[in-house]
N, C-alpha and C positions, 0 to 999 in steps of 0.2 A: 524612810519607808519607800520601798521600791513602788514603781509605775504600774497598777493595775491594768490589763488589757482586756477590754469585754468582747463580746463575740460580733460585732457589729466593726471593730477595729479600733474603739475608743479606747484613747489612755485618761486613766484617770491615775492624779496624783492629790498629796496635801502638801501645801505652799509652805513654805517656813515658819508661816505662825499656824498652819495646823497641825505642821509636825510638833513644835513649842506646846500645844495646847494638848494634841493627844501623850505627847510625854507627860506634862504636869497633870492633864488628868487621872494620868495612870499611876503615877506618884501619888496624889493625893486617896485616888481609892484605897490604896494598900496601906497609908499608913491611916488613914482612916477609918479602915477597917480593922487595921491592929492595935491601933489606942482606941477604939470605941470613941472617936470625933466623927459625929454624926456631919457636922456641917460641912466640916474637912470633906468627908468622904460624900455628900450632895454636890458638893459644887465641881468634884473629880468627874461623877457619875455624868454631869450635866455636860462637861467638856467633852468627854468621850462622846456622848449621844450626840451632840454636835457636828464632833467629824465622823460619826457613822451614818448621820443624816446630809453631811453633807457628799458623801463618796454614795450616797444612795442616791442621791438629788442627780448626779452626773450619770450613775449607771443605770439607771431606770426612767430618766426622767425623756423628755423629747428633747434630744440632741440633734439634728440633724448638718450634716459636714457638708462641703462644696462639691457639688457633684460636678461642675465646668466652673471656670475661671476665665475673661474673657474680658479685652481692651477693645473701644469703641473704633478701633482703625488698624490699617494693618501696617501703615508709616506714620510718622511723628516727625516733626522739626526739633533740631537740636534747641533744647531748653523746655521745650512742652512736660507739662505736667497732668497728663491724663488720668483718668480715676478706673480703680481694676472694679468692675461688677463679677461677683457670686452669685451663683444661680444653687440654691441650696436643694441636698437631694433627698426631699422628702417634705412635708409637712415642716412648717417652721413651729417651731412654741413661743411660751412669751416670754423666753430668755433671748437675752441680745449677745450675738458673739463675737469675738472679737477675730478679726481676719488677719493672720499672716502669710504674706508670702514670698517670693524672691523675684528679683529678674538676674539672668542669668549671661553672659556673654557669650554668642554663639557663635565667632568668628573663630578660626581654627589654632590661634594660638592665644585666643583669650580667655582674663581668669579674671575679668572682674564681675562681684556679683554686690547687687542693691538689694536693700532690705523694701518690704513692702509692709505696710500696716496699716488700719485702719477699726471704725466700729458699725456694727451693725453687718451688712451685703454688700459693702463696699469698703476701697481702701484706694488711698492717695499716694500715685507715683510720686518719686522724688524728679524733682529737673531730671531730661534723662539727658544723656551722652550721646553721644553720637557715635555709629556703630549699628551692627545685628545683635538683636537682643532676644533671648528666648523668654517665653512666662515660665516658671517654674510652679512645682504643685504648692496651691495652696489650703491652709488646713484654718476652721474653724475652733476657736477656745473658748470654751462656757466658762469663767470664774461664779463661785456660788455669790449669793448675797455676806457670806461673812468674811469671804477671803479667805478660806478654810481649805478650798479643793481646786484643783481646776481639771477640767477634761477636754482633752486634745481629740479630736473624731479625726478620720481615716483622710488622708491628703488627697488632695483630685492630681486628675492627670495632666500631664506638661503642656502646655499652651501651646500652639503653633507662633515659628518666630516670624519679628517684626522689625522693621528697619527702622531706623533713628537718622535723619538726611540733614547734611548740611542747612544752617539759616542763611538765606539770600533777602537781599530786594528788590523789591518790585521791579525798578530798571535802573539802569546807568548809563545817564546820557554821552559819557563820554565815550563807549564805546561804539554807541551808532555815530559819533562824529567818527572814530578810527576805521570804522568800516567802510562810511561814504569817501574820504577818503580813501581806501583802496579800489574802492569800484571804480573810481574815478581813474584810479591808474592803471585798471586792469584792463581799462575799456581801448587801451593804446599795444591794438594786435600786429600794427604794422613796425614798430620800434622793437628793438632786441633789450632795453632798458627793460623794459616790465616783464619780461618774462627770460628764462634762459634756455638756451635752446640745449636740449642732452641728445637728438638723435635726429634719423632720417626715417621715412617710410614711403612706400608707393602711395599715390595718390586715389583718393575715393572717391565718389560723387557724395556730393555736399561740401566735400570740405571745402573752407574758409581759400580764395585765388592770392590773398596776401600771402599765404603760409608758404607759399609753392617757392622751393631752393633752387633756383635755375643752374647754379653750378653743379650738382648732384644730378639736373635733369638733363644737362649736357653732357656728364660723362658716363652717366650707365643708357641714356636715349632713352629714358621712361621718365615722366610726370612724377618726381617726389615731393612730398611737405615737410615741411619741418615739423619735430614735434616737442613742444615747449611746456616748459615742467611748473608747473603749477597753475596747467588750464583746469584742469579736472581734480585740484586739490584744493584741502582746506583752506581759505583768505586766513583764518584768526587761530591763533597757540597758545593754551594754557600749559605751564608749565611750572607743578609743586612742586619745591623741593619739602622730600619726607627728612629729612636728615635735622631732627629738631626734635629739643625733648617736650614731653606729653605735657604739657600746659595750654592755658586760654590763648599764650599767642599762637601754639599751633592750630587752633579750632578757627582762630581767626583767619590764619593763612588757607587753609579749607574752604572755609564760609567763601572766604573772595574768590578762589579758584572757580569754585563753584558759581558764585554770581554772575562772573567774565562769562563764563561756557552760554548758562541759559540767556546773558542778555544777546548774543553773538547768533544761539538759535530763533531767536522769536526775531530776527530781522531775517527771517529764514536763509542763514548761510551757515555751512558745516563749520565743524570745528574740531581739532586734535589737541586731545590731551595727553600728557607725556609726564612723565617722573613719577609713575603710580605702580611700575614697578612691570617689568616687561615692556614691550614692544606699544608704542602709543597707539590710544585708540581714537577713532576717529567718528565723532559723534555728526548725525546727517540731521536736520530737518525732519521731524512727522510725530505722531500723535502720543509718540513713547518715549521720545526724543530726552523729554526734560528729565523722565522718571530715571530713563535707562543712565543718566549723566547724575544726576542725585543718588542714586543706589548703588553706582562704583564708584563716589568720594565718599560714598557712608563708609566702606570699606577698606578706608587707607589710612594706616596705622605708621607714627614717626618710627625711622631706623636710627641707629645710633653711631651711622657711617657719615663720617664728617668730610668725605671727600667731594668734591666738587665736577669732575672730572665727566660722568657717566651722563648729569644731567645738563653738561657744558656741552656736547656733543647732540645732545635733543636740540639743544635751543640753536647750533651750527645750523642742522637740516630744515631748519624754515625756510620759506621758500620766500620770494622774492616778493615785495611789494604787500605780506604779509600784516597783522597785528600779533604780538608776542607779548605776553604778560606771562612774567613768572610773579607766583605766589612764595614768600620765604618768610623766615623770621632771622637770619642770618644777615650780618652787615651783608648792605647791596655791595659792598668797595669789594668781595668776595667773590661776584658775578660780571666786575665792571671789564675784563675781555671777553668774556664772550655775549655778554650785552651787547659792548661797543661796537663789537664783528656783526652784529643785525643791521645794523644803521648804515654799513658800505652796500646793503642788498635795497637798502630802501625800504626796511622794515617800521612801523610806528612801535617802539618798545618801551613797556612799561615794569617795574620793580615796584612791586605792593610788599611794603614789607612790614609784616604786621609784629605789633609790639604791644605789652603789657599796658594796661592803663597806667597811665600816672605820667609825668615828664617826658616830654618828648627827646629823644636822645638826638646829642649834636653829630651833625655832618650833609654832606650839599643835599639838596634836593634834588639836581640835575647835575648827571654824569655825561659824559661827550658820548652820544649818538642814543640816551635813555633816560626818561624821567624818573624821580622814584616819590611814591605815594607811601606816607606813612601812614597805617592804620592798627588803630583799636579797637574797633570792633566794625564790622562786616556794614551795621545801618551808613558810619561814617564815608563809607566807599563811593554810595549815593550821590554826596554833596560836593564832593570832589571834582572840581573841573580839571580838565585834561592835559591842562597847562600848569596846574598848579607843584 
């Protein structure tokens, strides 16, 4: 029996056993009524009034569908389990409905969609993902008391999307040690070790009288400074490789990227991240700082390019005296040249290389000029001292 549509946008249907029940009632009337079997043709009569009480109970009765659909926040941590509330659009009755609905993938080349369900005005996310996620319309289902009919009312409109943000911890002590030391070497402006020098310029007032290149100032007869490539840049480098299939160890390599970033910001020092796909960006200190650096790792999706090459060249351009953590799930022995090339700059470099739960897989823990930290899951990053 096809799907009734009432003028309010209700479908009303009969479930299997009221399709079941209205066939054998209607069997039974007729032959019931052709042998003269009164009971035959009573208990046919009975079945049918059943499901035309029940397809009455849906199309006449107080149904009222989701007029809004609505999550208590507009971000989520990867693994949270939020609850969707229905705001029903009308007068509710004393039937209780049962809520479907979807979320939807809103990133421009994604197609993953979760189911939503639940009873009554509400309904329970599943773990979400991490990722932009849209709500999708969700629609109200009245089942009768017999299991006879159900009626589906008119679906609401599409949620506005929400972002699903890497899981981080609270802090990581070892990168405020990686950072105090750089301060420490950054504070030595009179040495060419800590910094490198790329050019020359005319002299300003304020500037620094160590910087002043007296052989530039004897041969053009004007006051020049040197000018040294990583006063005005980022101290600390995160750098994911995406290049890793869609699994928990790549959420894991995320998660930590993402932990390094925000612990590097809350000691208020900038920070550049790179392998996310273009030109790196460079995240500053201030009150948007943390969100703006969680809401472009929500966004970064593994490639299935197994080259090395593109993100070997990010990790060349750090600068001197530097912290560099790449995030991978890829043997570090893959990374160990252009790792090693950080450690002639005087860079502190770390290899988090996240991996599946279960046995920890054989190979050194320290590579010549870089340590590597093996993790499983993002909280483990925490406990980890810096040496280890």
């Amino acid at each position: 029996m096809r799907a009734l549509r009432a003028a309010d946008g209700r479908r009303i249907r009969l479930t299997t056993v009221g399709r079941w029940g209205g066939g054998a009632g209607t069997a039974a009337v007729v032959l019931g009524a052709a042998g003269g079997l009164r009971p035959l043709f009573g208990v046919g009569a009975a079945a049918l009034l059943a499901c035309a009480a029940a397809w009455a109970d849906g199309r006449f009765g107080r149904r009222p569908g989701v007029a809004r659909a609505s999550l208590p926040a507009a971000s989520f941590v990867r693994g949270e389990q939020p609850r969707l509330r229905c705001a029903p659009a009308g007068r509710a009755g004393a039937a209780t409905p049962a809520i479907r609905g979807t979320l939807d993938d809103a990133l421009p080349d994604g197609a993953r969609t979760l189911p939503l369900a639940g009873r009554g005005w509400t309904a329970a996310c599943p773990a979400l993902p991490r990722g932009v996620w849209r709500l999708g319309p969700a629609v109200a289902e009245y089942h009768d008391p017999l299991g006879l009919a159900v009626t589906r009312t008119r679906p609401s409109p599409p949620g506005a999307p929400f972002t699903v943000r890497p899981r981080t911890p609270a802090v990581l002590p070892w990168v405020t040690e990686a950072a105090a030391a750089h301060a420490l070497g950054a504070a030595r402006l009179d040495t060419d070790e800590a910094f490198e020098i790329h050019g020359l310029r005319p002299y300003a007032p304020g500037d620094d009288p160590r910087l002043l290149d007296w052989r530039g100032t004897l041969r053009t007869g004007a006051f020049h400074v040197r000018e040294r490539r990583g006063g005005g840049s980022a101290p600390a480098a995160v750098l994911l490789d995406t290049a890793a299939p869609d699994g928990e160890a790549f959420e894991t390599a995320v998660d930590c990227a993402a932990a390094v970033a925000l612990s590097v910001l809350r000691l208020g020092l900038p920070v550049t991240l790179a392998g996310l796909g273009g030109a790196p960006r460079l995240a500053t200190p201030g009150a948007e700082a943390a969100a703006g650096v969680l809401d472009l790792l929500a966004r970064v999706t593994p490639r299935q390019d197994t080259s090395t090459t593109a993100l070997a060249r990010l990790a060349a351009a750090v600068q001197n005296g530097a912290l560099a953590v790449l995030a991978t799930t890829r043997d570090p022995a893959l990374w160990r040249p252009a790792l090693s090339a950080l450690s002639a700059h005087r860079a502190t470099v770390i290899c988090l290389h996240a991996v599946p739960p279960g046995p920890a897989p054989s190979g050194p823990r320290r590579y010549a000029g870089f340590r590597v930290l093996r993790i499983t899951s993002v909280e483990d990053l925490a406990d980890m001292p810096l040496g280890r």
